[in-house]
PDBQT receptor file of N, H, CA, C and O in Angstrom, charges set to zero:
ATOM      1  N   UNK A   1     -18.042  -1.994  39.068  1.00  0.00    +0.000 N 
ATOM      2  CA  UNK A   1     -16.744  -1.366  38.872  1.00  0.00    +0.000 C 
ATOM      3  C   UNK A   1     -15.978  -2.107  37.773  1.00  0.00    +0.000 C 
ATOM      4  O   UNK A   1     -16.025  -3.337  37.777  1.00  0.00    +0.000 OA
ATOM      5  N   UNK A   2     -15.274  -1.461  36.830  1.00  0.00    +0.000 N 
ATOM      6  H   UNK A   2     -15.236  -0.462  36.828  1.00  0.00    +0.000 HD
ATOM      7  CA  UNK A   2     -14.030  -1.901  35.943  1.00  0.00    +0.000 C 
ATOM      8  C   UNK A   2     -13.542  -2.402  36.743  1.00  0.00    +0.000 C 
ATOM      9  O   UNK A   2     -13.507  -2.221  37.960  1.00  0.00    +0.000 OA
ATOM     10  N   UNK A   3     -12.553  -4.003  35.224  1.00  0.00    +0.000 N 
ATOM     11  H   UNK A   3     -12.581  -4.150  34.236  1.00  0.00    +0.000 HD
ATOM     12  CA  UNK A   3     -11.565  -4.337  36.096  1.00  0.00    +0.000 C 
ATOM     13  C   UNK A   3     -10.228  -3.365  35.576  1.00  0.00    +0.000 C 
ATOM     14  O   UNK A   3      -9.165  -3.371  36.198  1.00  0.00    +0.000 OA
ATOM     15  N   UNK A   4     -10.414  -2.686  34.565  1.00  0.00    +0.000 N 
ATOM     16  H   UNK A   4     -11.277  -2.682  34.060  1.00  0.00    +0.000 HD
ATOM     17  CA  UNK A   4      -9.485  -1.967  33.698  1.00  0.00    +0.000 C 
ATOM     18  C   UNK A   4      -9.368  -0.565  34.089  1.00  0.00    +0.000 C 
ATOM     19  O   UNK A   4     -10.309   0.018  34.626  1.00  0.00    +0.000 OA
ATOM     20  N   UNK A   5      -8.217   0.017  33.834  1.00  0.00    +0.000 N 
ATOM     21  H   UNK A   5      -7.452  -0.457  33.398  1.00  0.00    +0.000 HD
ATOM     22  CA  UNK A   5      -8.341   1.691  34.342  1.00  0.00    +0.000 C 
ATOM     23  C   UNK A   5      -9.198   2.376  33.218  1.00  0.00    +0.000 C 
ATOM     24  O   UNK A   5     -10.040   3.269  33.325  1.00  0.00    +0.000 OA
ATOM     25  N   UNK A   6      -8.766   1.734  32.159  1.00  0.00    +0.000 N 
ATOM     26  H   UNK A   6      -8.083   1.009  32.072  1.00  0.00    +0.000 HD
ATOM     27  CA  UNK A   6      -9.251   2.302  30.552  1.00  0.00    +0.000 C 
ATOM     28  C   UNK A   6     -10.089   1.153  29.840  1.00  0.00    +0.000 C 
ATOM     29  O   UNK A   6      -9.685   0.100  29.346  1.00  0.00    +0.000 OA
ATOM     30  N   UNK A   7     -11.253   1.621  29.924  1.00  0.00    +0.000 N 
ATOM     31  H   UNK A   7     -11.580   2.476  30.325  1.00  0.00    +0.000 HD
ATOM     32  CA  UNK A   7     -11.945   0.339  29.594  1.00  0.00    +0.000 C 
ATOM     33  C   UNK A   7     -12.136   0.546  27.933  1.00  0.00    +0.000 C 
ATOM     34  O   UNK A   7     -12.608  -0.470  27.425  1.00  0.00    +0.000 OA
ATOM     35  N   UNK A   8     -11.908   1.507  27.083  1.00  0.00    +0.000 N 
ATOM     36  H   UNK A   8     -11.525   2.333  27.496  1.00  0.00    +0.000 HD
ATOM     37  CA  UNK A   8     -11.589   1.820  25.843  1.00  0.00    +0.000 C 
ATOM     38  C   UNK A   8     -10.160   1.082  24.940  1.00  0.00    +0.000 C 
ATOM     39  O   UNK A   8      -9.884   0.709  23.799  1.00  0.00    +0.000 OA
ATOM     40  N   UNK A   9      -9.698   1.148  25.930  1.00  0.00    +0.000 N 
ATOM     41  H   UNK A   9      -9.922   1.451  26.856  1.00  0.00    +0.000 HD
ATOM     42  CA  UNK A   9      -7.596   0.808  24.907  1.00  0.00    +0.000 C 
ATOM     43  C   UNK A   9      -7.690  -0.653  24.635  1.00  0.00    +0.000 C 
ATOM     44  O   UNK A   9      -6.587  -0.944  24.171  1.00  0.00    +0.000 OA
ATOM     45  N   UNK A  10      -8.673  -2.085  24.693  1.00  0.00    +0.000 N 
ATOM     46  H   UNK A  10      -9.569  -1.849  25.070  1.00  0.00    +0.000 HD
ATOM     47  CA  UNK A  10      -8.647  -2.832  23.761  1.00  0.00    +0.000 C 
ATOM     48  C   UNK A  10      -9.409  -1.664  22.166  1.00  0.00    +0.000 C 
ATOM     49  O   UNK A  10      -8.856  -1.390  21.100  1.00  0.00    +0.000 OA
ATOM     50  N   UNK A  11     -10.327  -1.397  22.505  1.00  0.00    +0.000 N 
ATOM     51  H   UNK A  11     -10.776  -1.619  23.371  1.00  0.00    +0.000 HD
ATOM     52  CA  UNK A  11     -10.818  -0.412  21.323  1.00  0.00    +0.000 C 
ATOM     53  C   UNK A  11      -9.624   0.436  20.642  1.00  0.00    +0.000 C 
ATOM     54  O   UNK A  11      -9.348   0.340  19.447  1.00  0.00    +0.000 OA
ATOM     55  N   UNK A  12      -9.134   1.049  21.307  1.00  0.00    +0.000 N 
ATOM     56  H   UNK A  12      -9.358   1.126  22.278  1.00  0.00    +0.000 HD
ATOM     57  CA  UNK A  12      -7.990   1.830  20.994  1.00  0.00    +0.000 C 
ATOM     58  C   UNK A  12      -7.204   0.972  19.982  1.00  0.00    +0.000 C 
ATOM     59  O   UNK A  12      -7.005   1.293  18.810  1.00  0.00    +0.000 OA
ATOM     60  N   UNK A  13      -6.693  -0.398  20.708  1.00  0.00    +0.000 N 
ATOM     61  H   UNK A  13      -6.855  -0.659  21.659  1.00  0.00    +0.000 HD
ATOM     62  CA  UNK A  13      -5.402  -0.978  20.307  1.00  0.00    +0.000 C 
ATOM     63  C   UNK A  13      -6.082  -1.769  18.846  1.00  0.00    +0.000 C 
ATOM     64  O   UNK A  13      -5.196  -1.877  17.998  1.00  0.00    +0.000 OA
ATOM     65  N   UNK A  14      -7.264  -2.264  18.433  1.00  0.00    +0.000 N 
ATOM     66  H   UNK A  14      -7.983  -2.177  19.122  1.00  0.00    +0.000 HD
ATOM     67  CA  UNK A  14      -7.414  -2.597  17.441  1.00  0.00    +0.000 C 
ATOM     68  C   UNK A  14      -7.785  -1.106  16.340  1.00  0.00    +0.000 C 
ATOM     69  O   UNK A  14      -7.606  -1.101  15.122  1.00  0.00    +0.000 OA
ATOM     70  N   UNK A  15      -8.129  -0.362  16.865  1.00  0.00    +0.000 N 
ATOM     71  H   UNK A  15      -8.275  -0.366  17.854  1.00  0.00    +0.000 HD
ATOM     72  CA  UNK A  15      -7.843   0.932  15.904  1.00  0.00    +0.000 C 
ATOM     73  C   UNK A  15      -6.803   0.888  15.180  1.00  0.00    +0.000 C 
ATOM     74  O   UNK A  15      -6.639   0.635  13.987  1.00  0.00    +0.000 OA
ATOM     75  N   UNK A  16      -5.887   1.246  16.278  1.00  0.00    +0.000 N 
ATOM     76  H   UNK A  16      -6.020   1.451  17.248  1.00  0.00    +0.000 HD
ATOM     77  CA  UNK A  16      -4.256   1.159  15.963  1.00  0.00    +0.000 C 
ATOM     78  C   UNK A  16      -4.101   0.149  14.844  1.00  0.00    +0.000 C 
ATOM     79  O   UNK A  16      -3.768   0.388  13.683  1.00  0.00    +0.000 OA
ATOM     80  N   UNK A  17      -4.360  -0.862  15.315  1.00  0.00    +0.000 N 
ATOM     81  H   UNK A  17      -4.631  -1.056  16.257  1.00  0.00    +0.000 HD
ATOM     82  CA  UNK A  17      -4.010  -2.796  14.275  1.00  0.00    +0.000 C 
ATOM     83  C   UNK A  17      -4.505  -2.166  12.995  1.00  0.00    +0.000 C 
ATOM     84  O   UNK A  17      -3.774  -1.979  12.023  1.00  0.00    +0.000 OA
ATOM     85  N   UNK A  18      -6.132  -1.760  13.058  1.00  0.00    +0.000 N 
ATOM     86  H   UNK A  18      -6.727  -1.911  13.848  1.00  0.00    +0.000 HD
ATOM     87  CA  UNK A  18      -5.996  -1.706  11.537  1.00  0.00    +0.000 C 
ATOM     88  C   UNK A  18      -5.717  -0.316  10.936  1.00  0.00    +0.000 C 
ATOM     89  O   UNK A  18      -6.135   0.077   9.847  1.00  0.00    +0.000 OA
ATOM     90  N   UNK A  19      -5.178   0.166  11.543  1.00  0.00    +0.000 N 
ATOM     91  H   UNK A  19      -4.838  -0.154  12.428  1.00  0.00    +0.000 HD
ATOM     92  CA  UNK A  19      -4.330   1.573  10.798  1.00  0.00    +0.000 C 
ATOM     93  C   UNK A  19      -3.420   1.339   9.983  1.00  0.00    +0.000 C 
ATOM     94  O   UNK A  19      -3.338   1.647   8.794  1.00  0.00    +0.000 OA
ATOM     95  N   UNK A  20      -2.429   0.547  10.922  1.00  0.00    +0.000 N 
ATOM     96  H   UNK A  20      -2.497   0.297  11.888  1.00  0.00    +0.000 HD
ATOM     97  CA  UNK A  20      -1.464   0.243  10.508  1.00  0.00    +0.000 C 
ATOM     98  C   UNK A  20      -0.909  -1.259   9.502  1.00  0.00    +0.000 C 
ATOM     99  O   UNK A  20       0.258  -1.572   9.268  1.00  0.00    +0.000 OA
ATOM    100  N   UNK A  21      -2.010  -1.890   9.109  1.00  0.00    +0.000 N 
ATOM    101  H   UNK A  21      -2.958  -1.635   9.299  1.00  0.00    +0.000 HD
ATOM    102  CA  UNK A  21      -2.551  -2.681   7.915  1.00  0.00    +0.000 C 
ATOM    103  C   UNK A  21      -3.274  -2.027   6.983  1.00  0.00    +0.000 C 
ATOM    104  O   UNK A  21      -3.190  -2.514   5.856  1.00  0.00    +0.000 OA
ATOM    105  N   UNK A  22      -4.064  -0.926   7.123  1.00  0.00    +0.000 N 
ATOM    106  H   UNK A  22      -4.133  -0.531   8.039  1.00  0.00    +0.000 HD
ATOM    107  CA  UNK A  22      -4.617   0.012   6.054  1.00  0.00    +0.000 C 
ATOM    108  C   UNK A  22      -3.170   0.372   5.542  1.00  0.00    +0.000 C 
ATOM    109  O   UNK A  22      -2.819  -0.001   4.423  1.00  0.00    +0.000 OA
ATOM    110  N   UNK A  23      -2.524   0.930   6.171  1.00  0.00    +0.000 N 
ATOM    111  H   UNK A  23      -2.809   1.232   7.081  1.00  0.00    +0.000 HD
ATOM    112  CA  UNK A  23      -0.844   1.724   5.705  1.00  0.00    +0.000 C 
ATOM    113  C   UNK A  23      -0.153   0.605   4.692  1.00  0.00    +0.000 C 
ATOM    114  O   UNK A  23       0.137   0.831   3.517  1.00  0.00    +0.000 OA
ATOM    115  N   UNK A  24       0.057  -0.700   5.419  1.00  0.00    +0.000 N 
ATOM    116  H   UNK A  24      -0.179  -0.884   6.373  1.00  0.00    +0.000 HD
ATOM    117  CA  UNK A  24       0.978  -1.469   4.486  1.00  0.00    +0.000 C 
ATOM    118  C   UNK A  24       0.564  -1.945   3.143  1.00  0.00    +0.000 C 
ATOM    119  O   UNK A  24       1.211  -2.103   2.108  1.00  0.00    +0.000 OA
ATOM    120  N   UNK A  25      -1.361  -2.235   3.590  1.00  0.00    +0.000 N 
ATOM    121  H   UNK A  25      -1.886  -2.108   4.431  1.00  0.00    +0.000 HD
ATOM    122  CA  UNK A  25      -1.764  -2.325   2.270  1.00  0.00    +0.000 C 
ATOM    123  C   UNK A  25      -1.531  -1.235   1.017  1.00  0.00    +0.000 C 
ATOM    124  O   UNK A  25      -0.996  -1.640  -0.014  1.00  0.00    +0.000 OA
ATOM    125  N   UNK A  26      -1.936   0.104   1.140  1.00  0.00    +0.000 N 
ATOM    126  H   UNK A  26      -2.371   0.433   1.978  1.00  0.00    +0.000 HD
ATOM    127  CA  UNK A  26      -1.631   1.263   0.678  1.00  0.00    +0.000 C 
ATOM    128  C   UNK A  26      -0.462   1.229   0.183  1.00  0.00    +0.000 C 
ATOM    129  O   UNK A  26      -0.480   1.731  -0.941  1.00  0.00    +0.000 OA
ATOM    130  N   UNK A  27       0.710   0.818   0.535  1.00  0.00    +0.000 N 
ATOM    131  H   UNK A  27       0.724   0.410   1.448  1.00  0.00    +0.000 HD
ATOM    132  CA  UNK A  27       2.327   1.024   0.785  1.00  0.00    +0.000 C 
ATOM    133  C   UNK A  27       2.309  -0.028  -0.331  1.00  0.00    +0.000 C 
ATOM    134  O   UNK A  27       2.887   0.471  -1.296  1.00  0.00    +0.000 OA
ATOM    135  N   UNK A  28       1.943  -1.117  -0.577  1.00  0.00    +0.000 N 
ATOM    136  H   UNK A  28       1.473  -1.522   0.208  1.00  0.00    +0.000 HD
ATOM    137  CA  UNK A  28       2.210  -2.104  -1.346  1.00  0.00    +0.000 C 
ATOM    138  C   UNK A  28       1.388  -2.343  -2.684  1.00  0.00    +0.000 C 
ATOM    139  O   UNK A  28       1.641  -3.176  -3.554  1.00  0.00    +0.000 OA
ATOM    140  N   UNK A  29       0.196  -1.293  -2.647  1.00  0.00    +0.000 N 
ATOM    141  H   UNK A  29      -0.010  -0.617  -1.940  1.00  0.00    +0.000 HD
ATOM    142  CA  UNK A  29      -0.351  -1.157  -3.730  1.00  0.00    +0.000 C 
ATOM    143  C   UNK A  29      -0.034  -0.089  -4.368  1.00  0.00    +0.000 C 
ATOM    144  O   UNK A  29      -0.599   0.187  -5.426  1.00  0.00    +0.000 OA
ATOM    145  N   UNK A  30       0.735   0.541  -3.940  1.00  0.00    +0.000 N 
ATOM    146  H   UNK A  30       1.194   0.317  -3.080  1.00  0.00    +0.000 HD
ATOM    147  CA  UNK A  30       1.609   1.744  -4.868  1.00  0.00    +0.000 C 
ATOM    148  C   UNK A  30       3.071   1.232  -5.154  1.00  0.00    +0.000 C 
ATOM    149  O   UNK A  30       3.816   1.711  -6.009  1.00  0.00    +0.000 OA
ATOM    150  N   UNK A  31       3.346   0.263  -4.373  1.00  0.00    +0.000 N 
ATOM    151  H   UNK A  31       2.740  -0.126  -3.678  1.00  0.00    +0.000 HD
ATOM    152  CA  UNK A  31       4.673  -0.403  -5.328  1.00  0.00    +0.000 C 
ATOM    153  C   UNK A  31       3.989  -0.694  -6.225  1.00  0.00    +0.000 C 
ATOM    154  O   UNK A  31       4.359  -0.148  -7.264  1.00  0.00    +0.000 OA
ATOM    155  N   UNK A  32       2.709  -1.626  -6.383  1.00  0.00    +0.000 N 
ATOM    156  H   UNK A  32       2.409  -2.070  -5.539  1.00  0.00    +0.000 HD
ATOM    157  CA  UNK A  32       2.578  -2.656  -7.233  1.00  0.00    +0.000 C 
ATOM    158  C   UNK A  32       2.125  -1.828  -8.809  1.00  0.00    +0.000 C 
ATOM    159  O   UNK A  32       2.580  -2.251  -9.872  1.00  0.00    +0.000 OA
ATOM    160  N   UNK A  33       1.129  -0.552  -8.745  1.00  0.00    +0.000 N 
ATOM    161  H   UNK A  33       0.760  -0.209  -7.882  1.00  0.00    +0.000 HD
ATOM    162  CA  UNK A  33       1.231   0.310  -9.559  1.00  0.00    +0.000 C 
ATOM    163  C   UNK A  33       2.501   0.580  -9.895  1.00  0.00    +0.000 C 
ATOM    164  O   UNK A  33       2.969   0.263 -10.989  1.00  0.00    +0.000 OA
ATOM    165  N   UNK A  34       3.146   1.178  -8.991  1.00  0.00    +0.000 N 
ATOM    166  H   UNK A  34       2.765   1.434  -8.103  1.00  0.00    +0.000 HD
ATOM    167  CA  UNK A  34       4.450   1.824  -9.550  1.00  0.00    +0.000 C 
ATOM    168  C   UNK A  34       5.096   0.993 -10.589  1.00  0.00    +0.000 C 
ATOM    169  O   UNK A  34       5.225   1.391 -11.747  1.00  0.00    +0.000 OA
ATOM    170  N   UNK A  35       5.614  -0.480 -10.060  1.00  0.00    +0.000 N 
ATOM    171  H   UNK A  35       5.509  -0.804  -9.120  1.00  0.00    +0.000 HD
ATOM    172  CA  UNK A  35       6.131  -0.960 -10.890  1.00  0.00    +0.000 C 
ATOM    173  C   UNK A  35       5.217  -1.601 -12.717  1.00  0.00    +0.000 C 
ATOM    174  O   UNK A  35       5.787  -1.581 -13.808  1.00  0.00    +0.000 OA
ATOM    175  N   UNK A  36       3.924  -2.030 -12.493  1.00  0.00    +0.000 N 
ATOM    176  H   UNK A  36       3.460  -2.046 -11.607  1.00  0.00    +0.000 HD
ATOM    177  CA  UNK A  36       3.045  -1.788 -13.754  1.00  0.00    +0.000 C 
ATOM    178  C   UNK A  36       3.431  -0.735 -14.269  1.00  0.00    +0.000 C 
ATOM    179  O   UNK A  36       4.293  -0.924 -15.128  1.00  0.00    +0.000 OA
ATOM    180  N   UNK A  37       3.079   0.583 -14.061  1.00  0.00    +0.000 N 
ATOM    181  H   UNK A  37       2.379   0.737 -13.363  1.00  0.00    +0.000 HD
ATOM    182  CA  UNK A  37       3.400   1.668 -14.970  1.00  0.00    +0.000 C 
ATOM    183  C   UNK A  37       5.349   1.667 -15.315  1.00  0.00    +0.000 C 
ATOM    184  O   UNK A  37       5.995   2.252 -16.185  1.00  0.00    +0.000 OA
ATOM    185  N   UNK A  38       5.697   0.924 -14.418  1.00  0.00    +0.000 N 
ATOM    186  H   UNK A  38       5.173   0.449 -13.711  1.00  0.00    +0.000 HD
ATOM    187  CA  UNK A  38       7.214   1.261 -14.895  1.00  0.00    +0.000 C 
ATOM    188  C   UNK A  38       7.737   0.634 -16.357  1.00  0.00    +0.000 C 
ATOM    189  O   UNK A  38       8.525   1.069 -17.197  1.00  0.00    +0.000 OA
ATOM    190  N   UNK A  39       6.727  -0.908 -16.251  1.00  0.00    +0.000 N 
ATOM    191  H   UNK A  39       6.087  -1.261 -15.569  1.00  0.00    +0.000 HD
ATOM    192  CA  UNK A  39       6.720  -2.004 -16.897  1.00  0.00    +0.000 C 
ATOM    193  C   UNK A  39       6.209  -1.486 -18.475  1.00  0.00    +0.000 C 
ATOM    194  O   UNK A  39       6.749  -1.624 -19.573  1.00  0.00    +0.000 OA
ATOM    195  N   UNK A  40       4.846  -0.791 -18.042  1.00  0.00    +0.000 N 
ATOM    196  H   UNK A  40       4.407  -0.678 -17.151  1.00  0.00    +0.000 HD
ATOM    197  CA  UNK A  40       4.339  -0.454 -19.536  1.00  0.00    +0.000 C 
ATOM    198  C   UNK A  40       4.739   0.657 -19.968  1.00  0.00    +0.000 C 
ATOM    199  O   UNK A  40       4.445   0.874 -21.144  1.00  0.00    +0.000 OA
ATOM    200  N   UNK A  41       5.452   1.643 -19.303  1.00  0.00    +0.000 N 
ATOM    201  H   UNK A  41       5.690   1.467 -18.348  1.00  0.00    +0.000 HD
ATOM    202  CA  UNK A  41       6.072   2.322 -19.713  1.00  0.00    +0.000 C 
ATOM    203  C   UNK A  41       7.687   2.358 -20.981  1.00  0.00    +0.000 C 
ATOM    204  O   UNK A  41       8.083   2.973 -21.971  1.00  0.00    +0.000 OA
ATOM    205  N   UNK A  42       8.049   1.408 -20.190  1.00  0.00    +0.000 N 
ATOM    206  H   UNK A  42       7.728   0.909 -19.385  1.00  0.00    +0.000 HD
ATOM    207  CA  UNK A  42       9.142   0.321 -20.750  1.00  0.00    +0.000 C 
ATOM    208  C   UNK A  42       8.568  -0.358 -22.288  1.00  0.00    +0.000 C 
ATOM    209  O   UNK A  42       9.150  -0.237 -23.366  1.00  0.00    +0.000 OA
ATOM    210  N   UNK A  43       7.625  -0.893 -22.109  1.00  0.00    +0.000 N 
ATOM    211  H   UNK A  43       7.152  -0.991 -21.233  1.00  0.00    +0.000 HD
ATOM    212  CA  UNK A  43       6.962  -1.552 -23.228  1.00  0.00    +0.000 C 
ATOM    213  C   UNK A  43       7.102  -0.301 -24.185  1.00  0.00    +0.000 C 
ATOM    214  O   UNK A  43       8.040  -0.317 -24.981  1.00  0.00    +0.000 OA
ATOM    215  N   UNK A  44       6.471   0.493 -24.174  1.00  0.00    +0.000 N 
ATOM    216  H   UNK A  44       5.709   0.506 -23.527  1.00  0.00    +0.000 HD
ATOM    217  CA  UNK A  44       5.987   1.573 -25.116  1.00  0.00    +0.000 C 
ATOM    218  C   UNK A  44       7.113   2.178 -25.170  1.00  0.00    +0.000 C 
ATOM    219  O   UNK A  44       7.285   3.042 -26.029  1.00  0.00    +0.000 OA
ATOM    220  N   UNK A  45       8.028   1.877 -24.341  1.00  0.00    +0.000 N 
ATOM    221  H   UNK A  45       7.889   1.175 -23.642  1.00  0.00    +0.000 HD
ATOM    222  CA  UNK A  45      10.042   3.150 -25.121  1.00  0.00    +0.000 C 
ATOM    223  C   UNK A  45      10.146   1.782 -26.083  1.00  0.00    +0.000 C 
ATOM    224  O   UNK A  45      10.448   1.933 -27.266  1.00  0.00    +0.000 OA
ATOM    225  N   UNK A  46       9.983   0.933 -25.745  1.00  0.00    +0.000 N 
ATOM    226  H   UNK A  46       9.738   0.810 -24.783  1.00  0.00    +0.000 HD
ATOM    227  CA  UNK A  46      10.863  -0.198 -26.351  1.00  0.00    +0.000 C 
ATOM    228  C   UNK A  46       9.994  -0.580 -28.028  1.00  0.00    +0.000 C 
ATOM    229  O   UNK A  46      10.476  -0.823 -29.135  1.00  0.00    +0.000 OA
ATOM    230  N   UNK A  47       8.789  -0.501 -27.625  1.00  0.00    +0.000 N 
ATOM    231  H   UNK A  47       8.398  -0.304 -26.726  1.00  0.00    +0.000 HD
ATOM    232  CA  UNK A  47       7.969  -0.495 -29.202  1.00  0.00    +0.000 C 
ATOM    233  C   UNK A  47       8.623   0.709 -29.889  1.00  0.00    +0.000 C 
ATOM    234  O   UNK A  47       9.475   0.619 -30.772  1.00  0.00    +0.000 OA
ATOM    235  N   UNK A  48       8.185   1.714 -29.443  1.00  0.00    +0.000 N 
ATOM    236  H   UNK A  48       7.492   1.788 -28.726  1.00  0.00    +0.000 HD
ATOM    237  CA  UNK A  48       8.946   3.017 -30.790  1.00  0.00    +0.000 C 
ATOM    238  C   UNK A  48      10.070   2.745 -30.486  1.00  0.00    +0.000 C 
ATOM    239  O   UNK A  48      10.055   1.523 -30.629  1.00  0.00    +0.000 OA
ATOM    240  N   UNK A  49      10.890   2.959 -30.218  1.00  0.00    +0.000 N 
ATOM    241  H   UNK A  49      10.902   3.952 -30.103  1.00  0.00    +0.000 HD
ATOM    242  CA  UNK A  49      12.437   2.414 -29.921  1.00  0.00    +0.000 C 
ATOM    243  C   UNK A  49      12.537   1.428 -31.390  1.00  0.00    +0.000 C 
ATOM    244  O   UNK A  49      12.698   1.850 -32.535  1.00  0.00    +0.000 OA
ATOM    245  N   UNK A  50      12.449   0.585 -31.125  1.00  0.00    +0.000 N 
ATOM    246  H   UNK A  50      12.319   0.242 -30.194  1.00  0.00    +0.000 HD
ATOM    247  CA  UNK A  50      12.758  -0.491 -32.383  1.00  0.00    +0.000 C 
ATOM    248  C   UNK A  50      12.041  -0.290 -33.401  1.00  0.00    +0.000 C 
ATOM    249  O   UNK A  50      12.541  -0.608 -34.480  1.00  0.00    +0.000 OA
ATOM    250  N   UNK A  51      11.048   0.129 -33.394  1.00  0.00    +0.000 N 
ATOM    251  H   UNK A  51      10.642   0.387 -32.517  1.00  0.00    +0.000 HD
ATOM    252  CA  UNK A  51      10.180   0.514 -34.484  1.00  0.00    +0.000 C 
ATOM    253  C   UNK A  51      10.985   1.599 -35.615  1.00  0.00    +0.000 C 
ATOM    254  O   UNK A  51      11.098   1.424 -36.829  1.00  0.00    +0.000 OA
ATOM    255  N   UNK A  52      11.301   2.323 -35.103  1.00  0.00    +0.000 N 
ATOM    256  H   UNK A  52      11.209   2.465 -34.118  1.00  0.00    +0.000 HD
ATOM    257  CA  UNK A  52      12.353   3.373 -35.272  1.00  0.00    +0.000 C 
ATOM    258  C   UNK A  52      13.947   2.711 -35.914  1.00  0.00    +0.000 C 
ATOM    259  O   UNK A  52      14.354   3.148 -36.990  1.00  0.00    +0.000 OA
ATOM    260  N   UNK A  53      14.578   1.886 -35.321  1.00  0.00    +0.000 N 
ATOM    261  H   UNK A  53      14.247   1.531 -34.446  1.00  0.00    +0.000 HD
ATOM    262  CA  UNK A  53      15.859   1.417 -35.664  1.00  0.00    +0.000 C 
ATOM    263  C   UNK A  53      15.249   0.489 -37.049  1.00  0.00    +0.000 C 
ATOM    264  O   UNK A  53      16.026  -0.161 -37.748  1.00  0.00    +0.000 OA
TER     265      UNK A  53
């Protein structure tokens, strides 16, 4: 006999764990793009930009 009602929900609960570390990773590698492209985006107004003046 189990000593557990649900002998699955440690299984369950590390599912969960890395769901929700898949998410933050995800979450923080689209800041980290975001802000690169914001950066080189910036670069390249700022080259023609002055290039121009």
């Amino acid at each position: 006999m189990m000593s557990r009602e649900n002998p699955l929900a440690p299984l369950y609960e590390e599912m969960e764990r890395e769901g929700t570390q898949k998410q933050a990773k995800y979450a923080l590698a689209r800041t980290r793009a975001g802000w690169f492209m914001t950066i080189l985006m910036i670069g390249w107004v700022s080259k023609y930009a002055f290039g121009v003046l």
